[in-house]
C-alpha positions in Angstrom: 65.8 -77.0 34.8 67.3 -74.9 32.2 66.9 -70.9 32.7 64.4 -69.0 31.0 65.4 -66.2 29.3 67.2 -65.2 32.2 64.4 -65.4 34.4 66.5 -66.8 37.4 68.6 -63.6 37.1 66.0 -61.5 36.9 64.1 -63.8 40.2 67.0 -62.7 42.3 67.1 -59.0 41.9 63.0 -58.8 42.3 63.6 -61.1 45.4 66.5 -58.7 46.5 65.0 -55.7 46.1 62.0 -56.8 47.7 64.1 -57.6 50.8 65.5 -54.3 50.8 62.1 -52.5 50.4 60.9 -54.9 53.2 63.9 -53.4 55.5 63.1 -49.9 54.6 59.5 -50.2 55.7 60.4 -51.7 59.0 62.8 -49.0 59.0 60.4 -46.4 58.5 57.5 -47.8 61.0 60.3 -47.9 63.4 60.7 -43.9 62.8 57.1 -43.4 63.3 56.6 -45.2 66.4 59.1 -42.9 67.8 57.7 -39.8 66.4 54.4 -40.8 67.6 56.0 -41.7 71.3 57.9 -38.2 71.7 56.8 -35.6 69.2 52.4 -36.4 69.2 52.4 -35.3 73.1 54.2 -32.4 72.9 52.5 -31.1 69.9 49.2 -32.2 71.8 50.4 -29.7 74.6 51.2 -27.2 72.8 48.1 -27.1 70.6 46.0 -27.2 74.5 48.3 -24.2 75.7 47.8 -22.5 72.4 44.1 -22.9 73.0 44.4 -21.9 76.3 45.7 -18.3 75.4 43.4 -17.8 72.4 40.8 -17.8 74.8 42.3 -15.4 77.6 43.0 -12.8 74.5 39.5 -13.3 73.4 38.1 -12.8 76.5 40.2 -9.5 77.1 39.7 -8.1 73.7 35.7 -8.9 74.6 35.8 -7.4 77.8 37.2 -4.4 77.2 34.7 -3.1 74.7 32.3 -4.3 76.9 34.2 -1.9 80.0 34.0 0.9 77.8 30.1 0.4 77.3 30.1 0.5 80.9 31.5 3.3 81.9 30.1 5.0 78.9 26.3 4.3 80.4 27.2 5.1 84.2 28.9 8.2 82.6 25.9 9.2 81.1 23.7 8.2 83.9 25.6 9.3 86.6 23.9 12.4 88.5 27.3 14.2 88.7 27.8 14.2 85.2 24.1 15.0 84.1 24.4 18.3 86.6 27.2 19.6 85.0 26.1 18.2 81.7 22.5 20.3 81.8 24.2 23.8 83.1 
């Protein structure tokens, strides 16, 4: 069969390039496996530790507020402090 317009030229270098894209994407699927293997924990770790402290600071930034209501109400409850308050 005679070529077309140089069709069987052009047949080759889509077929080529088509293997090489082909390659590439194994390529890459091979990087994200390992990404997924070794970097997903850790990040998943790190986000749970992250957590972790977000909520010990809230609970101390809550509680101290809530310490100096406290002492604020026994203060101005507090029979010692009312004594010397009405002199």
């Amino acid at each position: 069969m005679a070529p077309r317009n140089g069709w069987n030229d052009y047949q080759k270098l889509v077929l080529n390039k088509l293997d090489d894209h082909s390659n590439s994407l194994e390529d890459l699927n091979k990087e994200v496996k390992s990404i997924r293997i070794t970097d997903v924990p850790n990040l998943q770790v790190e986000i749970a530790m992250l957590k972790i402290k977000a909520g010990i600071w809230g609970a101390v930034a809550g509680a101290i507020p809530a310490a100096l209501a406290v002492v604020y109400v026994w203060l101005q409850y507090s029979p010692a402090v009312a004594a010397t308050v009405t002199k």
